[in-house]
VOGU-3710 file (C-alpha; in Angstrom, 3 decimals, decimal comma):
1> xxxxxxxxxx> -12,535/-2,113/4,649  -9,525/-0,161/3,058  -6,658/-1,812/1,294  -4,059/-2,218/3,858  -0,277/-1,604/4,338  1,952/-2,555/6,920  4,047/-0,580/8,319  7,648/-2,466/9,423  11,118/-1,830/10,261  13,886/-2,343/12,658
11> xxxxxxxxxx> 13,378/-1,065/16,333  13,970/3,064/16,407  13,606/3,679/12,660  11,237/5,757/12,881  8,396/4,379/11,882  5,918/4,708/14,720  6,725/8,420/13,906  5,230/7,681/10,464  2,805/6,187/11,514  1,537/9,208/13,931
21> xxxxxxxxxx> 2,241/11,469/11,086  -0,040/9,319/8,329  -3,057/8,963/10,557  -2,480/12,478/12,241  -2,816/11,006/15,909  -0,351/9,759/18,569  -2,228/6,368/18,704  1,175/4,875/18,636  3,482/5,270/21,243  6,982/6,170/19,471
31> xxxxxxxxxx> 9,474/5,409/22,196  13,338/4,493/22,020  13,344/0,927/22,786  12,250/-2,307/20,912  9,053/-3,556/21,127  7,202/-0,786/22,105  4,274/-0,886/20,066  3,291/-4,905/20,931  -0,470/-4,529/19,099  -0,525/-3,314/15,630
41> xxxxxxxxxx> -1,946/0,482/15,580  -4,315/0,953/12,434  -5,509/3,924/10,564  -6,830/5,301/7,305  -5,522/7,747/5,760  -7,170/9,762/2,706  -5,729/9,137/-0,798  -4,210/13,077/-2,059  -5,889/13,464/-5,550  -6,343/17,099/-6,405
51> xxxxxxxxxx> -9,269/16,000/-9,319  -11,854/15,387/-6,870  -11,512/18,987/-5,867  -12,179/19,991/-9,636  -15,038/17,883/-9,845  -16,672/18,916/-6,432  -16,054/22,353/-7,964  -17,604/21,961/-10,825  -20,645/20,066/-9,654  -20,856/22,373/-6,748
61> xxxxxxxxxx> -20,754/19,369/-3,955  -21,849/19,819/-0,402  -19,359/16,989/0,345  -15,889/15,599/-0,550  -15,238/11,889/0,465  -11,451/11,070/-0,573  -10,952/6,829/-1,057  -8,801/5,857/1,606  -5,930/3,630/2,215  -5,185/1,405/5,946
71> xxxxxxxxxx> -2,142/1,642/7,285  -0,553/-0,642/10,226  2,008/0,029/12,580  3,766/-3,007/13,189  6,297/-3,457/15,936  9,591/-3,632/15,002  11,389/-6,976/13,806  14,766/-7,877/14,734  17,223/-10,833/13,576  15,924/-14,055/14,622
81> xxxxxxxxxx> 11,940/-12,684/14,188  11,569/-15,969/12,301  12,534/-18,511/15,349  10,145/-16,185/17,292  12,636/-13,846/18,639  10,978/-10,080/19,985  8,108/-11,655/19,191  8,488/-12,533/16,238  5,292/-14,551/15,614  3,086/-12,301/16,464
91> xxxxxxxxxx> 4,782/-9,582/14,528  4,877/-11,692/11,329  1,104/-12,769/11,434  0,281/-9,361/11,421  1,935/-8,751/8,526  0,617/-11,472/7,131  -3,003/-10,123/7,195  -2,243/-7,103/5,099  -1,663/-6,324/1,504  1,442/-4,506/1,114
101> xxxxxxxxxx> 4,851/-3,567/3,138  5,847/-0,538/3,490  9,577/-0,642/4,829  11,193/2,088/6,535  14,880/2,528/6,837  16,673/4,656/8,840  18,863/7,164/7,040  20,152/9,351/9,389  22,721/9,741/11,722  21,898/10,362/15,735
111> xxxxxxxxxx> 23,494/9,550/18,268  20,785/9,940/20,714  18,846/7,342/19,133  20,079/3,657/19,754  20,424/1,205/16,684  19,272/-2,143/17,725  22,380/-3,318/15,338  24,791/-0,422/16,816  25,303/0,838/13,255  23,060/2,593/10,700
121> xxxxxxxxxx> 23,319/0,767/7,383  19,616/1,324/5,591  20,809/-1,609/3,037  21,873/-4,603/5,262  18,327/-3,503/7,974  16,262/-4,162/4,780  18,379/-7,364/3,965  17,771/-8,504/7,708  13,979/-7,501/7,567  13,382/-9,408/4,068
131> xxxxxxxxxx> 15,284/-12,418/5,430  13,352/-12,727/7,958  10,255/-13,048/6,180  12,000/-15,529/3,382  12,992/-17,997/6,366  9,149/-17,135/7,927  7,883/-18,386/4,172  10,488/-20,658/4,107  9,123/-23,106/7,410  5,915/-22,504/6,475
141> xxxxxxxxxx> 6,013/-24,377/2,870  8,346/-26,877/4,871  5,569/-27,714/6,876  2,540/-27,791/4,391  3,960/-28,909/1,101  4,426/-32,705/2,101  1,275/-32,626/3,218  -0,581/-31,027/0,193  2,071/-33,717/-1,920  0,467/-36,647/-0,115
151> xxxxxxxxxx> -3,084/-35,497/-1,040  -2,231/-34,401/-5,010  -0,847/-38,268/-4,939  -4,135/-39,256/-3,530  -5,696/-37,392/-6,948  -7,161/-34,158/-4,866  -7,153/-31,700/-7,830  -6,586/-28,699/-5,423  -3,724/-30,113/-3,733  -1,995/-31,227/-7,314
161> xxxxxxxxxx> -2,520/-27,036/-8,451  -1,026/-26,158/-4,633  1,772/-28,373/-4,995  2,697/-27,087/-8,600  2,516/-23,070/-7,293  4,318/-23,751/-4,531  7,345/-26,244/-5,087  8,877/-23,769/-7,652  8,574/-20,982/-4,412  10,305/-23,286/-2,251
171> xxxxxxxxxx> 13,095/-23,622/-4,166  12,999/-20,066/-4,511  13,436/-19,430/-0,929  16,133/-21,877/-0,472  18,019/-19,675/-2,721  17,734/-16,777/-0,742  15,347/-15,260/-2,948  11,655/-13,531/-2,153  8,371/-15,500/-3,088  7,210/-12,207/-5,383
181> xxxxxxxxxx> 9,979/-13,630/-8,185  7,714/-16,733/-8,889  5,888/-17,097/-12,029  2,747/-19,210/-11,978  2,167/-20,935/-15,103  -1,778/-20,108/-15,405  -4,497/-18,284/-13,009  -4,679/-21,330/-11,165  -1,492/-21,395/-10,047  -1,755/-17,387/-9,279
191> xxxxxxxxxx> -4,356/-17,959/-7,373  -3,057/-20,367/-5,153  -0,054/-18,518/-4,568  -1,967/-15,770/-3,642  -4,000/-18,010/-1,299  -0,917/-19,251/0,521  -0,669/-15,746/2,354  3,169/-16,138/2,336  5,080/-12,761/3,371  7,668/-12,420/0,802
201> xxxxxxxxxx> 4,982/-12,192/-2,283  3,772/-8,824/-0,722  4,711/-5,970/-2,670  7,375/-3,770/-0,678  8,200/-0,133/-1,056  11,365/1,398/0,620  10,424/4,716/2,843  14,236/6,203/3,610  13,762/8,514/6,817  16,381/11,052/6,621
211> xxxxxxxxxx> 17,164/14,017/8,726  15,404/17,382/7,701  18,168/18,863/6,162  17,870/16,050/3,546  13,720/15,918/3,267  14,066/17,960/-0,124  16,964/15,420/-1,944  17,724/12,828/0,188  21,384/11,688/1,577  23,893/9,403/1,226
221> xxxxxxxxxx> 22,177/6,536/3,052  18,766/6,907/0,717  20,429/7,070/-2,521  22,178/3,787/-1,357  18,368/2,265/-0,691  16,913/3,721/-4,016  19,943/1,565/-5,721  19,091/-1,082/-3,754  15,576/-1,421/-4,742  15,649/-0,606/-8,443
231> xxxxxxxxxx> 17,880/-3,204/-8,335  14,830/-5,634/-7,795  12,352/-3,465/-9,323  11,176/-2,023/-6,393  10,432/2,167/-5,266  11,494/4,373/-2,591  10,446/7,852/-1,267  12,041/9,759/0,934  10,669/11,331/4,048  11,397/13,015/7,373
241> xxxxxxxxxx> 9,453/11,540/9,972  9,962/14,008/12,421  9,333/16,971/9,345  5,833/14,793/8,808  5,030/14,908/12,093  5,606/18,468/12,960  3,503/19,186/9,918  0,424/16,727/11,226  -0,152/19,151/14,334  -0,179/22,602/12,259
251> xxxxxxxxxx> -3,220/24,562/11,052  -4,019/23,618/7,402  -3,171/27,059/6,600  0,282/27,338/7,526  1,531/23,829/6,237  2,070/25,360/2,555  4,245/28,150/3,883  6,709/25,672/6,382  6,983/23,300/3,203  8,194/25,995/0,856
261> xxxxxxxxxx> 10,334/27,275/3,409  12,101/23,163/3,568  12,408/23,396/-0,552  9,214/20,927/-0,615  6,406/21,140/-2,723  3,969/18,786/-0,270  4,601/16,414/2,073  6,868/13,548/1,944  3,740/11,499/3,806  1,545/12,573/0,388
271> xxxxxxxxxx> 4,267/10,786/-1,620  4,362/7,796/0,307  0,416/7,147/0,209  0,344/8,244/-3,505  3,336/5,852/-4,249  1,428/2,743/-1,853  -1,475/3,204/-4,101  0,650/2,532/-6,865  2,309/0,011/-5,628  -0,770/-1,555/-5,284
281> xxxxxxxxxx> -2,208/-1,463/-8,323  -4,780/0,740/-7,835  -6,884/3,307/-9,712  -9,493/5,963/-8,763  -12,747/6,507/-10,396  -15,333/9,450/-8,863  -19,343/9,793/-8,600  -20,377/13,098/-8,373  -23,537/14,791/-7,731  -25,103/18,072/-5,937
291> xxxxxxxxxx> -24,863/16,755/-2,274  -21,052/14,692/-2,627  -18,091/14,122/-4,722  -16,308/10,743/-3,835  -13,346/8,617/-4,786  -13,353/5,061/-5,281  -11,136/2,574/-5,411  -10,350/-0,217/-7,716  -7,723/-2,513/-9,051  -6,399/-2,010/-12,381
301> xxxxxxxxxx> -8,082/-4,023/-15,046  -11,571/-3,790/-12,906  -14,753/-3,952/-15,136  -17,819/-1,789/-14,504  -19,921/-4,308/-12,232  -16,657/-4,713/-10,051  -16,855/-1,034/-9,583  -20,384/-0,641/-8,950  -19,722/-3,301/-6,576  -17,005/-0,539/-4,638
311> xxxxxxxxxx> -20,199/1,309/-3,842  -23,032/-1,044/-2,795  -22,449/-4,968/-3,018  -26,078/-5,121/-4,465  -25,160/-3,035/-7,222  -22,221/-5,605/-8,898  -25,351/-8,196/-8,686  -27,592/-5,877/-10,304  -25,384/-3,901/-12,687  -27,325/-2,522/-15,833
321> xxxxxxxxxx> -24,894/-0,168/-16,974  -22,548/2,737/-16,063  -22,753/6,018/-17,497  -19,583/7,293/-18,008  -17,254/10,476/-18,850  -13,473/11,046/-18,658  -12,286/13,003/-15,901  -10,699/15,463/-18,827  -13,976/15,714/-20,949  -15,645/16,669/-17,667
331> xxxxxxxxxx> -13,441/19,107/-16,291  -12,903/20,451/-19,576  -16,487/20,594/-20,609  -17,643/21,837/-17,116  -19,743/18,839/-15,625  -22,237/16,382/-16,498  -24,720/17,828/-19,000  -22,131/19,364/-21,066  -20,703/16,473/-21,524  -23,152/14,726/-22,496
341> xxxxxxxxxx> -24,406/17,489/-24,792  -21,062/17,250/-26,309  -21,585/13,732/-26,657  -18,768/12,416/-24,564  -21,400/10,788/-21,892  -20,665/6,713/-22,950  -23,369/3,755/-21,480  -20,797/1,380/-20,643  -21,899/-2,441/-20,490  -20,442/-5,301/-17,980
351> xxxxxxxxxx> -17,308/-6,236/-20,462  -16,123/-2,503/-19,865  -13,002/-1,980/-17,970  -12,776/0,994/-15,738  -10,353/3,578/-16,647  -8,125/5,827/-14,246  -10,556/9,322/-13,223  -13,893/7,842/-14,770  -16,737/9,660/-13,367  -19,397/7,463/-13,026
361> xxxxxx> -23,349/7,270/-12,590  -24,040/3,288/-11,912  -28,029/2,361/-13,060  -28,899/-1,356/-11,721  -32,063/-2,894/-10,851  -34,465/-2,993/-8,305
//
């Protein structure tokens, strides 16, 4: 199952448009009213990465299988999602169960589309959406830390590392600040953090839908959001929903010319998977052979059995080694047994950590 992002927003953002547009379908009812998408809509959407073209070239592949990324349309939230209001719960345990946020923010100007505020201000919607998830955090370590403090008292070892992550991230959140600005002491601590599924430690990156006049350099409004986050270290891109999803329903062949004729040199949509990915921590390596070329994914700082794992779960158990050449070396050298010839094929043991482009061949046992 692919990585996954969720997709939220205020009501009328746009970003059941984005949605549509990413997965290239109309699964998800855009409408002009809150609460119109009730079940989260998922998809996967391919990874752009123009070196697994090269590769399938060079090898001569029958078959190109781009690593993919899951993305979740998740109704929108509103003030008070927290307490439950629009739903709230529901909306929040969704977002709970993926492993990123992807925020959009409206940044036009229309006055045929409502704003469930009755103003368009991209900074204070993302200040209402992230407070919302801060006071959702916020009860939920209310609840569970006097437990887990009774039973670190009671000498549980578990409860003593939960209660030492997670004290410093409620005082955090009292302070109006996000869970993602904690710093465990040690791996233990990381780890339960990580295990307490709280909303604000998700990585968030800002997608600013503008009008289509502004797709090529933004506006006004997104400028004011790409302040915003670099001000806590986060991105934004810059899209046009309704651009993206124009572009979805053309023939492959005409999408180049319509971009060039917008000033863009691809799709706002390619930018926003590319910079998820990222966001993510996430790198690509490739196997490639005669009948397929295909892109994998991995975190950064992954080791060769962890990869091998990517492919077949019996292969991280029964790693031997992984035969390896840089994406350059291979593209420059023109595949596999010029490589090697060259002497730039490496056998790469279990300590190994897996670089960005490797192309890999992974030998295990029986």
């Amino acid at each position: 199952m692919p990585i996954r992002v969720g997709i939220v927003g205020l009501p009328n953002v746009g970003k059941s448009t984005l949605f549509n547009a990413l997965t290239q379908t109309a699964a998800a009812q855009a409408a002009n009213y809150p609460f119109c998408t009730i079940e989260p809509n998922v998809g996967n959407v391919a990874v752009p990465d123009p070196r697994i073209d090269r590769l399938a070239a060079i090898a001569r592949s029958q078959k190109i299988i781009e690593t993919q990324l899951g993305f979740t349309d998740i109704a929108g939230l509103v003030k008070g999602a927290s307490k439950g209001e629009g739903l709230g719960n529901q909306f929040l345990a969704n977002i709970r169960e993926t492993d990123a946020i992807a925020h959009v923010l409206r940044c036009f100007i229309d006055d045929d589309v409502t704003h469930v505020a009755g103003r368009v201000d991209p900074v204070e919607d993302a200040e209402t959406v992230e407070t919302e998830l801060m006071l959702a955090d916020l009860e939920s370590l209310e609840k569970r830390l006097p437990a887990l403090a009774k039973k670190a008292a009671q000498g549980d070892k578990e409860a003593k590392v939960q209660v030492a992550a997670l004290t410093p991230v409620l005082e955090l959140l009292r302070e109006g600040k996000p869970a993602r600005l904690a710093e465990p002491k040690d791996e233990d601590e990381a780890r339960a953090l990580k295990n307490a599924q709280l909303l604000t430690t998700k990585p968030v990156l800002y997608v600013c839908n503008v009008e289509e006049a502004s797709a090529a350099t933004g506006n006004a409004l997104s400028d004011a959001v790409a302040k915003m986050a670099a001000s806590i270290g986060a991105k934004s891109v810059v899209v046009s929903a309704a651009i993206e999803a124009e572009i979805a329903t053309m023939e492959a062949a005409d999408r180049q010319e319509y971009l060039e004729s917008l000033g863009l040199a691809e799709t706002g949509l390619a930018r926003v998977v590319r910079a998820a990915y990222e966001l993510l921590g996430l790198i690509t390596f490739f196997t490639v052979g005669p009948k397929e070329a295909r892109a994998w994914t991995v975190k950064k700082g992954a080791r060769a059995p962890q990869a091998a794992g990517e492919i077949h779960g019996d292969f991280e158990k029964k790693f031997i080694r992984a035969e390896t050449i840089a994406y350059d070396d291979y593209v420059t050298l023109g595949g596999e047994s010029a490589a090697k010839e060259a002497g730039k094929l490496r056998a790469e043991g279990k300590d190994y950590v897996v670089a960005d482009g490797d192309v890999m061949h992974i030998l295990h046992g029986a």
